[in-house]
C-alpha positions in Angstrom: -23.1 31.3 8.4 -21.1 29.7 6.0 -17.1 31.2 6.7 -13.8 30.0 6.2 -10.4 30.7 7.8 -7.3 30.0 5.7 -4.0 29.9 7.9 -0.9 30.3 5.7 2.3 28.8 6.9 5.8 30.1 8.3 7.0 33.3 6.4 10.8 33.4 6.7 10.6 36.5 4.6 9.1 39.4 6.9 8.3 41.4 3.9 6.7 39.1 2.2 2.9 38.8 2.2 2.7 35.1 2.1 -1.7 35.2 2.5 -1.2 36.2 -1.1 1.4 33.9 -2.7 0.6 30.2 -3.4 -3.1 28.9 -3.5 -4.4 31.4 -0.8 -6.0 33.6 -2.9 -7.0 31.5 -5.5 -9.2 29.0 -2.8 -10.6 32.0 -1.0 -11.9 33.4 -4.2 -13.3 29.8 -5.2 -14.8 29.2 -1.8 -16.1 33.2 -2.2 -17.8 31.5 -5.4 -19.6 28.6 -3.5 -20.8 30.6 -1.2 -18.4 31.2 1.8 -17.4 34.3 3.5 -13.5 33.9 3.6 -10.6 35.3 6.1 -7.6 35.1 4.6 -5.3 36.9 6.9 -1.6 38.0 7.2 -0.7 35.9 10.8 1.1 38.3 13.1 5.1 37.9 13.3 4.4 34.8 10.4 8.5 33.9 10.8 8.2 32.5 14.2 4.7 31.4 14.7 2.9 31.2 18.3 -0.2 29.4 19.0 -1.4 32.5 21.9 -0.1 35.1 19.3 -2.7 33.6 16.5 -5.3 32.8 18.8 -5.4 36.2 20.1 -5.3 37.5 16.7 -8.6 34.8 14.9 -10.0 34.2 18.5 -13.2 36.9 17.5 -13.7 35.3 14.5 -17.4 33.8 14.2 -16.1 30.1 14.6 -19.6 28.0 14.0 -21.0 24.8 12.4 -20.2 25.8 9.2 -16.7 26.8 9.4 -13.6 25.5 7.5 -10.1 25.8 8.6 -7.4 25.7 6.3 -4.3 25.2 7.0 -0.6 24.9 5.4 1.8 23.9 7.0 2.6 25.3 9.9 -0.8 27.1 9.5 -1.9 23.5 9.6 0.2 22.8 13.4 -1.9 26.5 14.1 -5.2 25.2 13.1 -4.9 21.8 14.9 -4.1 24.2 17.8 -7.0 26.7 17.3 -8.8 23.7 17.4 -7.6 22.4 20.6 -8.2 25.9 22.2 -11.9 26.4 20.9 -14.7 26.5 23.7 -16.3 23.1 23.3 -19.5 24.6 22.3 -17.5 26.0 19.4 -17.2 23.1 16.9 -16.6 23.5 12.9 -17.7 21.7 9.9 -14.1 20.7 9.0 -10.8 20.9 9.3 -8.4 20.5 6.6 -4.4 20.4 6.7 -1.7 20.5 4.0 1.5 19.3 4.1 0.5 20.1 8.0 3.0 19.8 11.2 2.3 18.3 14.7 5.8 19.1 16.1 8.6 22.1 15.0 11.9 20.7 13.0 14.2 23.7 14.1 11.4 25.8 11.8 11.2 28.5 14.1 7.3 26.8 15.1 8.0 25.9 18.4 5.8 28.6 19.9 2.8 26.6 18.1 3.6 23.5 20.5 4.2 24.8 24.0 1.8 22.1 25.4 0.5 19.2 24.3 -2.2 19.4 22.3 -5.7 17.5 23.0 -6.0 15.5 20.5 -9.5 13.9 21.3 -10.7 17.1 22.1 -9.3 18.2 18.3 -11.4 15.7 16.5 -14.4 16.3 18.5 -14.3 20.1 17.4 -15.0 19.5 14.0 -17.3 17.1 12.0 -14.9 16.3 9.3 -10.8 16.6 9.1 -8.8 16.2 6.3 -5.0 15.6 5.8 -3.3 16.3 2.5 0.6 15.4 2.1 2.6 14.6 -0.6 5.5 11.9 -0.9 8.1 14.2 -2.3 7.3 16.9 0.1 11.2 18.1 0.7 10.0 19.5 4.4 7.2 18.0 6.4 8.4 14.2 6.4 5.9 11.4 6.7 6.3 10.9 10.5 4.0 14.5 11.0 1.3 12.5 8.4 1.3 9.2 10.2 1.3 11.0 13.7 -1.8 13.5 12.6 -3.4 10.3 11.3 -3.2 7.7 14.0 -4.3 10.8 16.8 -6.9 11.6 14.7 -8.3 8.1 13.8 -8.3 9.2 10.3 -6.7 8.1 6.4 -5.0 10.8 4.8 -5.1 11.6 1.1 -1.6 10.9 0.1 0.0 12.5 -3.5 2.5 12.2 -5.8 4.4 15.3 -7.3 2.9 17.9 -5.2 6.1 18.5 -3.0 4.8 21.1 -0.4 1.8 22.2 -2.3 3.4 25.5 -3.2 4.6 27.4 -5.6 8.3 26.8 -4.9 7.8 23.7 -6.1 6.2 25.0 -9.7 3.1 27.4 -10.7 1.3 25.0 -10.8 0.6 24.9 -7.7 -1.5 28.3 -7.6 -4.5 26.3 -7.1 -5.3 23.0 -5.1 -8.4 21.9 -7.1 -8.0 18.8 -4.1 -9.2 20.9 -1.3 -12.0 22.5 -4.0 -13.5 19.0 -4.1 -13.2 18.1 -0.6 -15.2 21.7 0.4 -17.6 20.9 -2.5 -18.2 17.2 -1.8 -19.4 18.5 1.9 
């Protein structure tokens, strides 16, 4: 069954419902189009993510060979972890991160990385991972790009102008056409 998770990042802002600010709802209505089944949900206490917290909250979803995970930000840290805590059994189609985090920066994310994760075990979990980061992005700094990339023995798609691929950084970003193509070009 073709599904997709979508793991938004840190919410600061307990109030806010982040899952529907940014491109979150915009990508889960174009994957909805191509025929995906999308979970797009609010992460339990968001503002100071935990990698048992989330697992115990997506661990029942129907994880399977044609899965996507999505994740910004720290949802990207979150899904590299999800993906480290998987049965074996349990691999995806692919794995994509924005602007994603391998480590917390005084964030609040620390709860993601409590142990180290598995790295080899990561890229054997899905068949394709993706990592998307901009140059200009005022928060996750190159180091978290280059370390995702060298563990994962892959290249990642690098941008200009996209800052943290949200909408802080212009409307604009309301969409990610880049993560359209990659899902479409699977």
């Amino acid at each position: 069954m073709k599904n997709a998770l979508i793991l938004h990042g840190t919410d600061f802002d307990k109030t806010k419902k982040q899952k529907d600010t940014n491109w979150f709802p915009w990508l889960k209505k174009e994957l909805e189009k191509v025929g995906y089944e999308v979970w797009l949900p609010e992460l339990p206490e968001a503002w100071h993510p935990d990698l048992e917290r989330y697992w115990n909250f997506v661990k029942d979803f129907d994880f399977n060979k044609e899965t996507l995970l999505i994740g910004h930000s720290s949802g990207g840290g979150a899904m590299f972890g999800i993906l480290h805590t998987l049965l074996e059994e349990k691999k995806v189609k692919a794995a994509i991160s924005v602007a994603g985090i391998m480590k917390d920066e005084e964030w609040g994310c620390e709860g993601l990385f409590k142990e180290a994760y598995d790295w080899e075990k990561i890229r054997k979990q899905s068949k394709y991972i993706y990592l998307l980061w901009s140059k200009d992005d005022p928060y996750v700094k190159k180091y978290h790009t280059d370390f995702l990339s060298e563990k994962l023995h892959i290249k990642p798609q690098i941008y200009k102008g996209k800052k943290h691929f949200n909408l802080e950084a212009g409307q604009e970003h309301a969409k990610i056409p880049e993560v359209l193509e990659i899902v479409k070009a699977l």
